[in-house]
C-alpha positions as CSV (number, residue, x, y, z in Angstrom):
1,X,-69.8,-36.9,83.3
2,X,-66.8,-39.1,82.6
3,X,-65.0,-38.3,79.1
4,X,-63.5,-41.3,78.7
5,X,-67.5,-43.4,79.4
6,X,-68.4,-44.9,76.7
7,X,-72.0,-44.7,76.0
8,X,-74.4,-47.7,75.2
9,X,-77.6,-46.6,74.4
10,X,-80.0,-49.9,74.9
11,X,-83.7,-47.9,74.3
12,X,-84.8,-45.0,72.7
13,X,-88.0,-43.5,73.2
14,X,-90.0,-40.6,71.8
15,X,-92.3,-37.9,74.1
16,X,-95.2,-40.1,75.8
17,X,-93.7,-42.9,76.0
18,X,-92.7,-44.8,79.0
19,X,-89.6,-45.9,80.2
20,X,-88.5,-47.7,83.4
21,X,-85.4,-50.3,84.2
22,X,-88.5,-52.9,85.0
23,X,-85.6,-55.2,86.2
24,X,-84.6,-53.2,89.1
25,X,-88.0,-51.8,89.5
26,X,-89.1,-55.8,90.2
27,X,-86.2,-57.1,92.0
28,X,-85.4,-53.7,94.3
29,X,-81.7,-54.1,93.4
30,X,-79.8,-50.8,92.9
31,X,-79.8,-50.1,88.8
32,X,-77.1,-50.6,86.8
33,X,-78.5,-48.0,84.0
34,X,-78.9,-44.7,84.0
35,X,-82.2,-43.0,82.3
36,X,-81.2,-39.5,80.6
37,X,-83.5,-37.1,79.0
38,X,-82.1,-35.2,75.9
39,X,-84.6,-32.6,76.0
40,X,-86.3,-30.6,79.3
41,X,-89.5,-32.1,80.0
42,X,-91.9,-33.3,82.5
43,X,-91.9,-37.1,83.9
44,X,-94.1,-39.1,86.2
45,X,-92.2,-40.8,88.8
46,X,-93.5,-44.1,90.8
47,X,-92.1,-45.4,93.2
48,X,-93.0,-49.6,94.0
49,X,-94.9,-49.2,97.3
50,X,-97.2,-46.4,95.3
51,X,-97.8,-48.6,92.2
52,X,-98.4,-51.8,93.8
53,X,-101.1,-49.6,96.5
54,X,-102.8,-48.9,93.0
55,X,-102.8,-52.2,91.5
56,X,-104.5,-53.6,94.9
57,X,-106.9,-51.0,95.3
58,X,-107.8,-50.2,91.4
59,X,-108.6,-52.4,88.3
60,X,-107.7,-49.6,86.0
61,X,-103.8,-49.6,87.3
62,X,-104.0,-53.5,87.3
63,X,-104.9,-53.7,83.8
64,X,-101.9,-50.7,83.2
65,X,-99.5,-53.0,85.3
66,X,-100.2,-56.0,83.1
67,X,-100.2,-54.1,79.6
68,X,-96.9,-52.3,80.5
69,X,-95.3,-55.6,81.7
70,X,-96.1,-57.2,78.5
71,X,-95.3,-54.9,76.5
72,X,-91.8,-54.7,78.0
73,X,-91.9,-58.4,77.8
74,X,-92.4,-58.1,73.8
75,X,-89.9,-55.1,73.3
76,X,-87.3,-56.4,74.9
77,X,-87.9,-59.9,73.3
78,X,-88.0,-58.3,70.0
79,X,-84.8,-56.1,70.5
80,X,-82.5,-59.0,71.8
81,X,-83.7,-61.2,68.4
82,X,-82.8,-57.9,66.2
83,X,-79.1,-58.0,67.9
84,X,-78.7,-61.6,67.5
85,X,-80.3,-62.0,63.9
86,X,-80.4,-59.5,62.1
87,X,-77.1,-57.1,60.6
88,X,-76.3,-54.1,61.3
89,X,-77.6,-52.6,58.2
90,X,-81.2,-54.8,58.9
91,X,-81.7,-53.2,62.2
92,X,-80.9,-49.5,60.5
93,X,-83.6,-50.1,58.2
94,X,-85.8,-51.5,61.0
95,X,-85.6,-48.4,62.8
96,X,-85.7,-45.9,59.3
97,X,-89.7,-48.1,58.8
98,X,-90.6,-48.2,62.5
99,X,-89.2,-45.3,63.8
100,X,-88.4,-42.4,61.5
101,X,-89.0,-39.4,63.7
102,X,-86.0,-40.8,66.0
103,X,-83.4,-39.7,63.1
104,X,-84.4,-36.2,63.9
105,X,-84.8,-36.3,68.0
106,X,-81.6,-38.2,68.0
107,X,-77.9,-37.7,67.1
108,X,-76.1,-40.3,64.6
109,X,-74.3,-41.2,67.7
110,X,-76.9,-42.0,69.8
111,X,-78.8,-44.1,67.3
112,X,-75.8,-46.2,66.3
113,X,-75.0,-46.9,69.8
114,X,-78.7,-47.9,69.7
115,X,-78.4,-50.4,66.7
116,X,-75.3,-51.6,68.0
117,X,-72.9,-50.4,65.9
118,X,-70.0,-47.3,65.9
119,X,-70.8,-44.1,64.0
120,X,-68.1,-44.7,61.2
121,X,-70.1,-48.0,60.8
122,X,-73.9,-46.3,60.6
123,X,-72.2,-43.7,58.4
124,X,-71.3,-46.3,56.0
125,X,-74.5,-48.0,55.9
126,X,-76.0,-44.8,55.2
127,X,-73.9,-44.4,52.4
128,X,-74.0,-47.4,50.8
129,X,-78.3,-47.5,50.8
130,X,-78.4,-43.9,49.6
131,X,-76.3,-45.4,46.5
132,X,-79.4,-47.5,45.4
């Protein structure tokens, strides 16, 4: 990898969980993100022509189709207002209530590329609300 790439990290996600770039999956253009495991693991892999078979031919994987696209809907609707509206130090508490395991699975770095901010910044916060 490139030293000098900077890293944005736009999701985070725990073991289970699923992850896709549903944009490029939808339109068949290339993607422009990459999807990196930080841990060895196992993953399912679908490709379009496979999934869409399934949703034709089963009710179950339509119903999965659906869900999943709404809930990617909701999550990205939801991270996109937590960037716009709320500061830096709203979203780190967002994610300490919603998602506390991630401050173990993940390094500082990671999650204050996540929350949108540099590491000196999260640092900071984390200072600051250990104070009170």
């Amino acid at each position: 990898m490139d030293d000098q790439l900077v890293e944005t990290n736009l999701l985070l996600r725990s073991a289970n969980e699923f992850i896709t770039d549903y944009e490029s999956f939808i339109s068949q253009d290339p993607s422009t993100l990459w999807i990196q495991s930080i841990e060895r693991g196992e993953a399912i892999l679908l490709n379009r022509t496979g999934l869409y078979y399934l949703y034709e031919t089963s009710f179950y994987w339509n119903k999965f189709g659906r869900i999943i696209s709404e809930q990617i809907f909701i999550n990205s609707k939801r991270r996109t207002e937590q960037l716009l509206f709320l500061s830096p130090t709203e979203r780190y508490m967002l994610l300490l209530k919603h998602n506390p395991d991630y401050f173990q699975e993940y390094a500082l770095k990671h999650i204050a590329s996540y929350l949108g901010i540099t590491p000196q910044s999260l640092s900071r916060i984390r200072n600051q609300l250990s104070k009170h």
